[in-house]
C-alpha positions in Angstrom: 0.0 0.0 0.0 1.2 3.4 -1.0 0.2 6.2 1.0 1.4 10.5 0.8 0.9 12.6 3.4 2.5 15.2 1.2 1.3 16.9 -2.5 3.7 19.2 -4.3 3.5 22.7 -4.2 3.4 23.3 -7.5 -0.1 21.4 -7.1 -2.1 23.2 -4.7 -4.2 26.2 -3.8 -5.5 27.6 -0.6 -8.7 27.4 0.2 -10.6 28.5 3.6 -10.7 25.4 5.4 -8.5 25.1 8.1 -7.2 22.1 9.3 -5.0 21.5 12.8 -4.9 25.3 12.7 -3.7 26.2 9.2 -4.7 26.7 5.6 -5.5 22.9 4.0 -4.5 22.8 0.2 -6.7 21.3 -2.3 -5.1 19.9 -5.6 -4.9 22.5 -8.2 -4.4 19.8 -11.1 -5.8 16.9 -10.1 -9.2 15.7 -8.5 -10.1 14.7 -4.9 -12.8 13.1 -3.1 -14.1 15.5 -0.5 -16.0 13.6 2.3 -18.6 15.8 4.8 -18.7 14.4 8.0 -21.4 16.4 9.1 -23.6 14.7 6.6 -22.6 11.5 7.9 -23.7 12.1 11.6 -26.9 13.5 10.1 -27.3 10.6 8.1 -26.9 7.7 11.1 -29.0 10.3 13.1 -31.8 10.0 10.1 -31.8 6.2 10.2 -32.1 6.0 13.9 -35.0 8.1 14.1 -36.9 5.7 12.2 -36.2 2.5 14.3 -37.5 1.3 17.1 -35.4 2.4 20.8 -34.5 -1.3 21.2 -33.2 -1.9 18.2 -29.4 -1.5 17.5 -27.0 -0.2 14.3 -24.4 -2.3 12.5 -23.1 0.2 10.5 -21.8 -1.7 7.0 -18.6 0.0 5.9 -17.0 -2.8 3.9 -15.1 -1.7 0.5 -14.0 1.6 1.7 -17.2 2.8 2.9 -18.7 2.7 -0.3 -16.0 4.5 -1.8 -15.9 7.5 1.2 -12.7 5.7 3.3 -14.2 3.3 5.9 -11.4 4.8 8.5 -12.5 8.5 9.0 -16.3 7.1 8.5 -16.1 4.4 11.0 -14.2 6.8 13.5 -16.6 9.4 13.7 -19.5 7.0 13.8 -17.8 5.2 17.3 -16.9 8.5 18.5 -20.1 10.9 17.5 -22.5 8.6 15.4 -23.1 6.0 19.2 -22.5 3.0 16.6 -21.9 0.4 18.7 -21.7 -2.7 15.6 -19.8 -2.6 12.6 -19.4 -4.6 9.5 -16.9 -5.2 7.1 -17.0 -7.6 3.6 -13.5 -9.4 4.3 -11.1 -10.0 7.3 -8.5 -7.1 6.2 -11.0 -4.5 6.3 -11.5 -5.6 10.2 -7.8 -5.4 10.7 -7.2 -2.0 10.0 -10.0 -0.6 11.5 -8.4 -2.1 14.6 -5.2 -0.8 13.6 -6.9 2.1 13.5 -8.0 2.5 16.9 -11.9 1.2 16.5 -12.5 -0.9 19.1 -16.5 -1.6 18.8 -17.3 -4.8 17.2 -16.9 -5.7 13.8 -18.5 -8.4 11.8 -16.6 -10.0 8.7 -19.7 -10.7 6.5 -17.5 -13.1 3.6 -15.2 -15.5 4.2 -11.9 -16.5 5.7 -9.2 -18.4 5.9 -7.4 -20.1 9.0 -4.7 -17.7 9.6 -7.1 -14.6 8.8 -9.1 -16.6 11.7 -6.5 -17.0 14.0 -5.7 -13.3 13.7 -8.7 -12.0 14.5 -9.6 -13.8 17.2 -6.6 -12.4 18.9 -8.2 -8.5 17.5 -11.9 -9.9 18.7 -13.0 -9.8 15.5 -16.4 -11.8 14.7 -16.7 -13.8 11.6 -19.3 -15.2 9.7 -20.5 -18.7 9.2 -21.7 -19.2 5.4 -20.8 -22.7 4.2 -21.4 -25.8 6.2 -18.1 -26.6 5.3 -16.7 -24.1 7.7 -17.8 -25.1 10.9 -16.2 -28.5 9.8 -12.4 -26.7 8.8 -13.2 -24.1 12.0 -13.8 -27.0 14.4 -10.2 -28.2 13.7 -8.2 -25.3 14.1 -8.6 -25.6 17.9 -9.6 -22.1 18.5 -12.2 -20.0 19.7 -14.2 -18.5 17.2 -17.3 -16.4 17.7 -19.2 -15.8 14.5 -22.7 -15.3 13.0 -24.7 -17.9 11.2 -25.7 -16.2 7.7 -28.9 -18.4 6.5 -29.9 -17.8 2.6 -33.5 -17.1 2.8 -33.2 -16.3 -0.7 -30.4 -14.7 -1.8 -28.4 -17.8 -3.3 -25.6 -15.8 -2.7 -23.4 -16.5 0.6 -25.0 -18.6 3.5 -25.8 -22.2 4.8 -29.4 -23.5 3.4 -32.2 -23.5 6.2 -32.3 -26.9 5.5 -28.4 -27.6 6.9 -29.8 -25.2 10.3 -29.9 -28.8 12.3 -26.5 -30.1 11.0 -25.2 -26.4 12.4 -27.1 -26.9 15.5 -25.4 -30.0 16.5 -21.8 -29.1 15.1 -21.8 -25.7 17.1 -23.4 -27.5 20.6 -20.8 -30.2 20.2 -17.9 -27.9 19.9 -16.9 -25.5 22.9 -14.9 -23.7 20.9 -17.4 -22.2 18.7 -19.6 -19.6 19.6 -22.8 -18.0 17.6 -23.1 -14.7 18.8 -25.6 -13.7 16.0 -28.0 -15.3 13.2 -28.6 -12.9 9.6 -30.0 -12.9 6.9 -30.3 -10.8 3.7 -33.6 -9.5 1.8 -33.3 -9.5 -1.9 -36.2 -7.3 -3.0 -36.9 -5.1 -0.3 -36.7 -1.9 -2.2 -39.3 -3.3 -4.5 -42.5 -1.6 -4.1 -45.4 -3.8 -2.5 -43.2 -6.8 -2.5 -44.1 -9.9 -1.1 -40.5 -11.4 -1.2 -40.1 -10.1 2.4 -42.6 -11.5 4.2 -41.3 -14.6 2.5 -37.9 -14.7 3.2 -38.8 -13.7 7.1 -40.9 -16.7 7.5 -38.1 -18.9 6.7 -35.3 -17.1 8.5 -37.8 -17.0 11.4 -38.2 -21.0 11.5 -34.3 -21.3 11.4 -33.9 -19.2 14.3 -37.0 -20.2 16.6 -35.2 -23.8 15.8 -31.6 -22.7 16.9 -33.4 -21.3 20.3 -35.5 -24.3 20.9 -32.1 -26.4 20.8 -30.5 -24.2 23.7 -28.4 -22.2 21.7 -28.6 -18.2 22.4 -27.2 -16.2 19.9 -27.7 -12.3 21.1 -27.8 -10.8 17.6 -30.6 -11.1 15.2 -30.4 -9.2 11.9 -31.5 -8.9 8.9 -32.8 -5.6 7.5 -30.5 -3.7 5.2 -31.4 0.3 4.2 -34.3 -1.1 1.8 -35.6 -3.4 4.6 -35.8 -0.8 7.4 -37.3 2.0 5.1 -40.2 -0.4 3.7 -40.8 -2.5 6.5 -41.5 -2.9 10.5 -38.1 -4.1 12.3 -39.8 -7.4 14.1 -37.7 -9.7 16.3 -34.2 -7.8 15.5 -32.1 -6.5 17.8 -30.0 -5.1 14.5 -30.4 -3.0 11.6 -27.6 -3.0 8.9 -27.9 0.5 7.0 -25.2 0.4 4.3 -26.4 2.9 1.2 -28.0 4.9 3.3 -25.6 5.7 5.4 -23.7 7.6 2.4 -27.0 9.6 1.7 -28.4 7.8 -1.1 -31.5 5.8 -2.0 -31.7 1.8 -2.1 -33.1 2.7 -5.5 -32.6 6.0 -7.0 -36.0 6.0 -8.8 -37.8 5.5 -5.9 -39.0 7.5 -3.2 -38.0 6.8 0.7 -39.6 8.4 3.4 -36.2 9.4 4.9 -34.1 13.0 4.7 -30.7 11.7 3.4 -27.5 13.8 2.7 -25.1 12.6 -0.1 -21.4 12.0 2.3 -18.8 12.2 -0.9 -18.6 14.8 -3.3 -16.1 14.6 -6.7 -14.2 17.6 -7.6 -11.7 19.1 -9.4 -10.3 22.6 -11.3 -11.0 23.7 -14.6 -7.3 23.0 -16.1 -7.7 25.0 -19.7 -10.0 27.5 -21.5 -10.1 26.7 -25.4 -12.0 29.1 -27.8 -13.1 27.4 -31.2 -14.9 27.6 -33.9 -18.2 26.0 -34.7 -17.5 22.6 -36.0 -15.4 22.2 -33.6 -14.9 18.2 -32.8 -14.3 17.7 -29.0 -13.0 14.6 -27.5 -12.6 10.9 -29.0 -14.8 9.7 -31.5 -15.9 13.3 -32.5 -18.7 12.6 -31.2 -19.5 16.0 -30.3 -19.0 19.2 -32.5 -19.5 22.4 -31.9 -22.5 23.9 -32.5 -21.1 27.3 -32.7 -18.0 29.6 -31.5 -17.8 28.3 -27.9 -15.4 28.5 -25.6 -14.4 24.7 -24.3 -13.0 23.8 -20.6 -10.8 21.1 -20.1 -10.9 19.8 -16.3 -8.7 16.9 -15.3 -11.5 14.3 -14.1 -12.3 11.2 -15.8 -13.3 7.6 -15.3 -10.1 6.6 -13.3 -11.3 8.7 -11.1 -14.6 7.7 -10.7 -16.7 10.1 -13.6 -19.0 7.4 -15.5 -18.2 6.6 -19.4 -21.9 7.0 -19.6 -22.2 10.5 -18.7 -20.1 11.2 -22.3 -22.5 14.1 -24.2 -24.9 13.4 -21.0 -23.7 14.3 -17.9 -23.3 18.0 -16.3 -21.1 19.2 -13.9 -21.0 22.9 -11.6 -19.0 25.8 -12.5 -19.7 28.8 -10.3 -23.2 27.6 -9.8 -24.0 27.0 -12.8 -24.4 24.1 -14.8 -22.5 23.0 -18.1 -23.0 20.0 -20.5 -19.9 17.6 -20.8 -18.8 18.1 -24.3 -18.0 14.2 -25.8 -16.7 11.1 -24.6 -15.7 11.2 -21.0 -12.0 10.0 -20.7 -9.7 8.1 -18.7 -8.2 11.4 -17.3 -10.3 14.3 -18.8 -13.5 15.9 -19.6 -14.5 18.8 -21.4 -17.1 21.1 -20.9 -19.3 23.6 -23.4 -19.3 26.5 -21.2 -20.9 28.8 -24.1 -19.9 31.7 -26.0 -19.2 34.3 -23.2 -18.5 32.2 -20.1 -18.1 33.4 -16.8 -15.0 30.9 -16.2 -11.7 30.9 -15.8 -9.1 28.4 -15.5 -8.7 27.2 -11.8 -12.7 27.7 -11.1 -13.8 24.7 -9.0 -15.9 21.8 -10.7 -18.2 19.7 -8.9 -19.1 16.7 -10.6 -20.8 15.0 -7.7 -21.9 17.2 -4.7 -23.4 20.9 -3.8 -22.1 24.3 -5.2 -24.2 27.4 -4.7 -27.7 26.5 -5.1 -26.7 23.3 -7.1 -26.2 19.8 -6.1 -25.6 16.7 -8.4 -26.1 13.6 -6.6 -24.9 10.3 -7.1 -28.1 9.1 -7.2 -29.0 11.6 -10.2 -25.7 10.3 -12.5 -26.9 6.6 -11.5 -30.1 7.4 -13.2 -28.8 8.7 -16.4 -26.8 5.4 -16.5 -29.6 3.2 -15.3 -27.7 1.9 -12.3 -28.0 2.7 -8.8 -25.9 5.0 -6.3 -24.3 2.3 -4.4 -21.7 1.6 -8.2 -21.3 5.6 -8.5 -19.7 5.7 -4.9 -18.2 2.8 -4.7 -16.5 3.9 -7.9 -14.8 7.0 -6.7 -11.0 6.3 -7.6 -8.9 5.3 -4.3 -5.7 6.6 -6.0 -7.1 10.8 -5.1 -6.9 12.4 -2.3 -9.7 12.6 0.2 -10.3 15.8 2.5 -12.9 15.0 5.6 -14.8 18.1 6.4 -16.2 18.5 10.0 -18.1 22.1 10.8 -16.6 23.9 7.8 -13.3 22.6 8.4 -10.9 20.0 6.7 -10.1 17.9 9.8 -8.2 14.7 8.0 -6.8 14.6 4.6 -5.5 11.3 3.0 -3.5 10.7 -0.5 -2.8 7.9 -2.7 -4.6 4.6 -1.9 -6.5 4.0 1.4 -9.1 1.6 2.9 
């Protein structure tokens, strides 16, 4: 892993954040990831007004928080957010959050393997059992493993069948060393309007765990509503909710409506690099796919897919100069886009663009470029290049700044 700490000065500009006292540069030539912490807090805040008092958060910050950082997330949520549960998608993720200084719970939701085990038991990390063919390696590595049983309810993604529930039973009651601290499961269709799929998948997961109870076992976590789940439907017999989208302001489904006030976390930004007049006819970008309709003026702003910017949003997408909004002019590339900004433009090189976030009265959200590409929110986040730099914003001020690639 490669990590600065450091950016050139020949790259940077003052702006008015300040961070441990002084003026925090952003990137004059490059883009960054800027991360509101505020919107965060508000966001957990949002989630746990609409649950039940005794039910609990595990706050799902696998793959880099969705593309925000899962450090700086998960350390504001332990120290402002009251998250008292965390999970992660694979044992590493666990690891540095402990390195890290997290010291809540956190739940590995995939799979691992015996040395990944055998370190984490030593960081109290909880793992998850998804195969019946783990409790039969787990059982001989001698070791004390506390875990979650993930049942597929209807999924057929990770997680034992609810017809293997008795041969998990007796395995775990025969073996000391294994302990089930929690039962999940997932909902496929929850953000599905009037679904019935729910109600489904609840009946079976209920059966499995009424079973595991009946045999003596007494796992304290139950869980299985993600953000879909929570915002559609009554949280009944969980002690746990497992926001994930949601947490990073956007919608399970970005067509849809959801009777929650979100906040988008992550914003893309960036600098306009170069202003170009030309002529109408002018071809911009590859494939010429867009020509000038007139004598324009054309901005050239270093931001592209690598970065997170959608190939999709080529002749589509918009992005905020001074408040206003300007049509990317042809195929978005790896490292650039361009930008029609009209015959007598009020922009100048080194003006801030905001391809994903708020500038004056303005905002782009990631669920609004997920639209035009008929995807969801979830891919535009989790897409946001790890190789830029990420500034973390707490009450107007840039508080933590990371470069090059982080978790």
């Amino acid at each position: 892993m490669i990590r600065f700490d450091g950016i050139n000065e020949s790259d940077k500009f003052n702006d008015r954040s300040g961070f441990a006292g002084s003026v925090v540069s952003r990137p004059l030539y490059s883009p960054y990831v800027e991360i509101s912490l505020d919107n965060i807090l508000h966001n957990i805040a949002q989630i746990r007004s609409a649950l039940p008092r005794r039910v609990g958060i595990i706050a799902v910050v696998k793959d880099c928080s969705y593309g925000c950082a899962s450090v700086e997330i998960a350390k504001t949520l332990e120290r402002d957010g009251g998250i008292d549960f965390f999970a992660v998608a694979r044992p590493r993720e666990a690891f540095v959050l402990r390195q890290a200084g997290i010291v809540k719970p956190i739940l590995v939701l995939g799979m691992a393997e015996e040395s990944e085990l055998r370190s984490g038991v030593d960081k109290d990390v909880i793992f998850t059992l998804n195969d019946l063919s783990d409790v039969e390696r787990w059982k001989l590595y001698d070791i004390d493993i506390r875990f979650h049983l993930n049942i597929d309810t209807g999924m057929s993604r990770m997680g034992i069948l609810p017809s293997e529930t008795d041969s998990i039973i007796e395995a775990v009651k025969s073996t000391p060393s294994l302990w089930m601290d929690g039962v999940f499961t997932h909902m496929a269709c929850a953000d599905e309007p009037d679904t019935s799929s729910v109600s489904q998948q609840l009946e079976k997961f209920t059966k499995c765990v009424d079973k595991i109870r009946k045999a003596g076992l007494s796992p304290t976590h139950i869980h299985y509503e993600n953000s879909a789940t929570f915002l559609r439907f009554p949280s009944t017999n969980c002690t746990l909710v497992r926001p994930g989208i949601s947490l990073y302001g956007c919608k399970p489904d970005p067509a849809q409506n959801f009777d929650i006030n979100l906040k988008p976390v992550a914003s893309l930004i960036s600098r306009v690099a170069k202003m170009k007049k030309v002529p109408a006819g002018t071809p911009v970008s590859y494939g010429w796919n867009y020509v000038a309709p007139s004598d324009t003026w054309i901005a050239t702003i270093p931001l592209g897919y690598a970065h997170g910017l959608p190939r999709f949003l080529s002749n589509r997408g918009m992005v905020l100069i001074n408040g206003s909004r300007y049509r990317i002019a042809g195929n978005v590339t790896m490292d650039y886009i361009m930008a029609d900004v009209g015959a007598n433009p009020s922009v100048s090189t080194g003006d801030e663009v905001v391809a994903i976030g708020s500038q004056g009265d303005e905002t782009i959200t990631p669920d609004d470029i997920a639209i035009i590409g008929g995807t969801i929110g979830y891919e535009i986040i989790c897409n946001l290049g790890t190789s830029i730099p990420r500034f973390y914003t707490r009450n107007g001020e840039t508080v933590h700044r990371d470069f090059g690639v982080i978790l």
